[in-house]
Every structure is written in structure tokens, then in C-alpha cells.
C-alpha positions in Angstrom: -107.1 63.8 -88.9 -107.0 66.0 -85.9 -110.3 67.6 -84.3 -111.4 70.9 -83.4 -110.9 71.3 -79.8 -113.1 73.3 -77.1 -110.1 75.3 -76.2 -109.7 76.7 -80.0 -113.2 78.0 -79.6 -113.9 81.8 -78.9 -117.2 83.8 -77.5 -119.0 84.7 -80.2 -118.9 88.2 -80.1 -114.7 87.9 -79.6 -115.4 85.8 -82.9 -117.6 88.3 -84.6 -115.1 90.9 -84.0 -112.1 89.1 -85.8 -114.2 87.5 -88.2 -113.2 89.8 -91.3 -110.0 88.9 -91.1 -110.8 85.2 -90.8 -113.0 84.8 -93.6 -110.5 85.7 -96.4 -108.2 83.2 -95.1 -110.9 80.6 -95.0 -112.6 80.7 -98.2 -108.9 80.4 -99.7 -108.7 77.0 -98.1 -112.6 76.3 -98.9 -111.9 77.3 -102.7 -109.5 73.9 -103.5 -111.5 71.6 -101.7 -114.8 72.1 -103.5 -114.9 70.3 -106.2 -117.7 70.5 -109.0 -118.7 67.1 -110.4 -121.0 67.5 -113.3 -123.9 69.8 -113.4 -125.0 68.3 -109.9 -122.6 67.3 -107.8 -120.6 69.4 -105.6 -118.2 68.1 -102.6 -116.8 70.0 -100.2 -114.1 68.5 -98.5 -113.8 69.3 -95.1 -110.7 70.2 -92.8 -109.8 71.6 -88.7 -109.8 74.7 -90.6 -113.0 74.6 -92.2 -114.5 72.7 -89.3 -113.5 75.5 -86.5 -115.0 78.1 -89.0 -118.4 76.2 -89.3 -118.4 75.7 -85.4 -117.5 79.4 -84.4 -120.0 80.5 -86.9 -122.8 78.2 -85.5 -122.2 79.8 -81.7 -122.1 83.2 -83.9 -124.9 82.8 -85.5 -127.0 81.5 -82.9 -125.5 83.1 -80.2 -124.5 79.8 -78.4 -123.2 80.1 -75.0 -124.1 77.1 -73.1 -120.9 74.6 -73.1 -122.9 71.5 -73.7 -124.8 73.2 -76.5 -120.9 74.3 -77.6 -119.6 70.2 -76.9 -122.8 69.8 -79.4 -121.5 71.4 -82.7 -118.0 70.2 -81.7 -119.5 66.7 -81.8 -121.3 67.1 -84.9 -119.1 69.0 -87.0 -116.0 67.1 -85.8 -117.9 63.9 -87.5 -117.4 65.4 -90.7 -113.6 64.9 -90.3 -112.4 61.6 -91.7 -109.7 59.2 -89.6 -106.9 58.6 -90.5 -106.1 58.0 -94.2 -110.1 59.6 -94.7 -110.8 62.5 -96.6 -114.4 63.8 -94.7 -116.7 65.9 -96.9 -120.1 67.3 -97.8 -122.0 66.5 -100.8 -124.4 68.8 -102.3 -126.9 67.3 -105.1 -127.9 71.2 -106.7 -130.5 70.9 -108.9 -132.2 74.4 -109.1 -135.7 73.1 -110.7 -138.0 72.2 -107.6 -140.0 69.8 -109.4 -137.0 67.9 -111.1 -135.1 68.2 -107.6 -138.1 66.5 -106.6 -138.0 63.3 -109.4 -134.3 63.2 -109.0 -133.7 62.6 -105.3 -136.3 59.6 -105.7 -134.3 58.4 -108.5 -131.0 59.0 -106.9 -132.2 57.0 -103.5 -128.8 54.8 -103.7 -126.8 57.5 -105.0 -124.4 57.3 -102.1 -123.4 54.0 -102.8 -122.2 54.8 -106.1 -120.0 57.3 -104.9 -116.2 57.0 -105.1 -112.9 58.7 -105.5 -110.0 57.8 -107.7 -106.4 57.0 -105.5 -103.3 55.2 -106.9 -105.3 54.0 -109.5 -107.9 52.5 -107.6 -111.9 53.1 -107.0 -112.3 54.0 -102.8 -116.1 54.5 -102.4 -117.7 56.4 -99.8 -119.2 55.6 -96.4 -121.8 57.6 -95.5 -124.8 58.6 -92.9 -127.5 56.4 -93.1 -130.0 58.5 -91.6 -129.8 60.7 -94.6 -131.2 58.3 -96.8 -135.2 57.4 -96.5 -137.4 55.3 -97.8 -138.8 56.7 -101.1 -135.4 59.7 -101.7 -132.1 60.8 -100.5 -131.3 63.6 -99.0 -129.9 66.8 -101.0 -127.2 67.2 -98.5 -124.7 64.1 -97.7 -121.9 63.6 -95.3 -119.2 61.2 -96.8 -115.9 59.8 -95.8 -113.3 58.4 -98.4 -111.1 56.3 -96.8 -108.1 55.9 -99.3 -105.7 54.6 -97.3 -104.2 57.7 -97.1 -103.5 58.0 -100.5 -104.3 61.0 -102.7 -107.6 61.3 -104.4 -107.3 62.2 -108.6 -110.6 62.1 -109.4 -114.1 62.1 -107.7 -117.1 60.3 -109.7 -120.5 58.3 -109.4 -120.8 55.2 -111.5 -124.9 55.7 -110.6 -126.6 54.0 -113.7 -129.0 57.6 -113.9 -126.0 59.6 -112.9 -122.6 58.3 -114.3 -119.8 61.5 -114.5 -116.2 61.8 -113.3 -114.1 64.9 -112.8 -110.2 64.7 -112.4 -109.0 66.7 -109.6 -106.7 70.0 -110.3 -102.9 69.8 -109.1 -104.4 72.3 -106.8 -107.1 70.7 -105.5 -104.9 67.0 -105.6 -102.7 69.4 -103.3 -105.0 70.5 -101.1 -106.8 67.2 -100.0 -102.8 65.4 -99.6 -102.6 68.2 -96.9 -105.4 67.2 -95.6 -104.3 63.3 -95.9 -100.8 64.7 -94.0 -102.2 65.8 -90.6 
């Protein structure tokens, strides 16, 4: 998959100024690519679109001007991008309850491991950032890649003994993620 490069990057008041007629253009592409699993689980798969958005709204937000501070959320947003024949995305574990959020995460430590995606029939699990997983719980926000070979996903699950659920994909969102696969 391609990356965001520096040169696609504005100012952020240039950005700030065109940004309403961005943003309806960008949650359209957001919408297919985040998929619900269960009461818990929600992915967002990322893309260059998506990506330049996150990164322009990072320099907007905080009002980042220094290039190597700019070469920073290129670096670390561009990470979120899968290779080729990866899907890249970002896992949220919801749970609204603070104290179960709590119990959960400590439950869920190995959750990541127990993620996949269904492609051609066949179980592709996740890689994902180590750092994000401690000693004693795992993190409420994950950053996954799904290398399927390049092959569309059809479903998205965990096979987690505490957590096991599976969601088939929508045409739409099937669509959206073999665009993804394409570039």
C-alpha cells in the first residue's frame, strides 16, 4: 500500500480552510471500513485517505509546524498502513462501564492474538504492536495488520475463549477493503 507523502501535506491553517469540504468526503470512505464486531469490538481499517486526514488533522490540531515534528506523524501514522497484500487498521475494545473496562482488559491481555480475518476461506490473524500489551491488561486501543495475501477479507472475528464473535463483512465493506488490497 502506498504512504502518505510530505509533499501531500498542507499548513495547517491552508488545511483548516478547506477542511469542510474534506471531511464529507472522508467520513464516506471512513463509513465502510469500520466495522462493528459484537458489542465490543470495533476496527477501523485504515487507508492514504484516512491516513492524510489523521496527519493534516494532527499538524491542525496542534498547530504543528516544525518538519521533523511533521516527518513524526508521517512516520507514525504511515505505520498503520499495511504492505502489500495487508489490510492496516485500528482496533477499539468499547466498553462504556469503567469498572468492567477495567476487569475486561485484564481478562482480554492476549486478545490480540486471537484476532483474525476471514479470506478465501481461510483464518489470517493479526500482527500487532507489542508495546500495547502490558503485563497485567491490554491496551483499549490496538494497531493491527492482516496480511491476507492480498486476498479479500469476508469476515472479521476473535476466537478469544472469554470473547468468541464473528461478523461477516457487507458487499460494501468487502468492497471497500479490496480497494484498499488494489493500491
Amino acid at each position: 500500500m502506498r504512504r502518505v507523502q510530505r509533499h501531500q501535506l498542507v499548513d495547517y491553517q491552508t488545511w483548516a480552510d478547506g477542511r469542510a469540504t474534506v471531511l464529507p468526503d472522508i467520513m464516506a470512505i471512513k463509513h465502510f471500513r469500520r466495522i462493528h464486531v459484537g458489542d465490543n469490538l470495533t476496527f477501523l481499517f485504515e487507508n492514504v485517505a484516512t491516513v492524510h486526514y489523521q496527519v493534516q488533522e494532527m499538524m491542525r490540531v496542534e498547530r504543528i509546524v516544525r518538519e521533523k515534528d511533521i516527518q513524526h506523524e508521517l512516520d507514525t501514522y504511515n505505520e498503520l498502513l499495511g504492505g502489500d497484500g495487508e489490510l492496516g487498521c485500528v482496533l477499539l475494545i468499547e466498553i462504556d462501564d469503567e469498572a468492567e473496562r477495567a476487569v475486561k482488559l485484564v481478562e482480554w491481555l492476549d486478545l490480540p492474538r486471537h484476532l483474525y480475518v476471514i479470506a478465501g476461506g481461510k483464518r489470517f490473524y493479526a500482527t500487532f504492536d507489542e508495546r500495547q500489551i502490558g503485563d497485567t491488561r491490554v491496551s483499549a486501543v490496538q494497531y493491527l495488520k492482516f496480511d491476507t495475501a492480498g486476498v479479500t477479507p469476508s469476515a472479521i472475528g476473535s476466537d478469544h475463549p472469554q470473547l468468541t464473535i464473528e461478523a461477516t463483512l457487507s458487499p460494501s465493506q468487502a468492497s471497500a477493503l479490496a480497494d484498499d488490497l488494489s493500491i
